[in-house]
N, C-alpha and C positions, 0 to 999 in steps of 0.2 A: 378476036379472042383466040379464037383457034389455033393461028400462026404462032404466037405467044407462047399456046401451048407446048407447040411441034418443037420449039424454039429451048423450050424447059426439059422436055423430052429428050433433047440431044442431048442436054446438059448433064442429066442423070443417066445419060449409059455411059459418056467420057469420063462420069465418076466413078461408076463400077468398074469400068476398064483398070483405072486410077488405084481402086483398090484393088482388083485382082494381079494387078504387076507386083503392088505393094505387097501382096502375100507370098507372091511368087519370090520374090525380094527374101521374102523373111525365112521362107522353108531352102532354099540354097543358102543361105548364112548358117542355117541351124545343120543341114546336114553336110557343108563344110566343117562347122565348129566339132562335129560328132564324128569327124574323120579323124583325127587323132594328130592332126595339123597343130603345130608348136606354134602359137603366136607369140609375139615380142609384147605387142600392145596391141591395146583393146581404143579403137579409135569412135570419139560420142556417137550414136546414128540414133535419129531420131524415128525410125519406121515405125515402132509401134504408135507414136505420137501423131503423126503423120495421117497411118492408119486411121488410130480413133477420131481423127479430124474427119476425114474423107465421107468416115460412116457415119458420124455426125452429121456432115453437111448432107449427104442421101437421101437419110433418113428426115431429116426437115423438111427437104423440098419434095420428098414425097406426101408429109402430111398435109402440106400446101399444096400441092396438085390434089388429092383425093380431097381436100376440102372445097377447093374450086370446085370440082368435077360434083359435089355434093349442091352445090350452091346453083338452085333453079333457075336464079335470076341472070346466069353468066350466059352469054350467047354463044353457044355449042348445040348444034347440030346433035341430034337424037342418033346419028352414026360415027359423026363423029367424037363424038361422046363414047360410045360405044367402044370404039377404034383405040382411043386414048385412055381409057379403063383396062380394055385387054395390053395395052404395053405397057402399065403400069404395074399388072399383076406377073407381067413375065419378070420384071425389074425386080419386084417384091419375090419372087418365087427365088428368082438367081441370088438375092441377096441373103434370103433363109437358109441356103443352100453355103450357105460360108460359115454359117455357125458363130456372125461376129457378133448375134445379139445376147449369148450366152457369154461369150467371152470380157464385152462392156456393159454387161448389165451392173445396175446399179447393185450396190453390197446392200443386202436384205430383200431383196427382192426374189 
């Protein structure tokens, strides 16, 4: 089970990576656009779309790892367990740290 884990683990920092380029992406657009730069045309880009995907997907497979990690019956090691909770809170920590659950939160919420 554990390896599995490690294995999920990787997966959700390649998508925080994933989003933080994406942001990077988005704040060099906007402060090119806000340089006073003449564009001819305005070419589709899906980043924000892209974004809310990414954070989506994070954010799922986060609830599924804390659910696992909640579930007594999964064979995980009482350190490893451990081990796999603290990088999951650093994950959650960096991800609150982007401010994208204000930005897609549901309308009325």
């Amino acid at each position: 089970m554990e390896p599995e884990i490690q294995e999920q683990l990787r997966h959700l920092q390649e998508n925080l990576k994933r989003i933080k380029a994406l942001l990077a992406w988005e704040r060099l657009k906007c402060n090119e656009a806000g340089s006073g730069g003449i564009t001819m045309f305005q070419l589709h880009d899906p980043t924000r779309e892209d974004l809310k995907n990414e954070y989506s997907l994070l954010m799922s497979s986060l609830l599924n790892m804390n659910s696992t990690l909640n579930d007594h019956s999964a064979e995980i090691s009482h350190a490893g367990r451990n081990d796999i909770q603290w990088q999951l809170e650093e994950i959650e920590e960096q991800v609150n740290g982007l401010g994208l659950h204000r930005r897609f939160a549901a309308p009325g919420r």
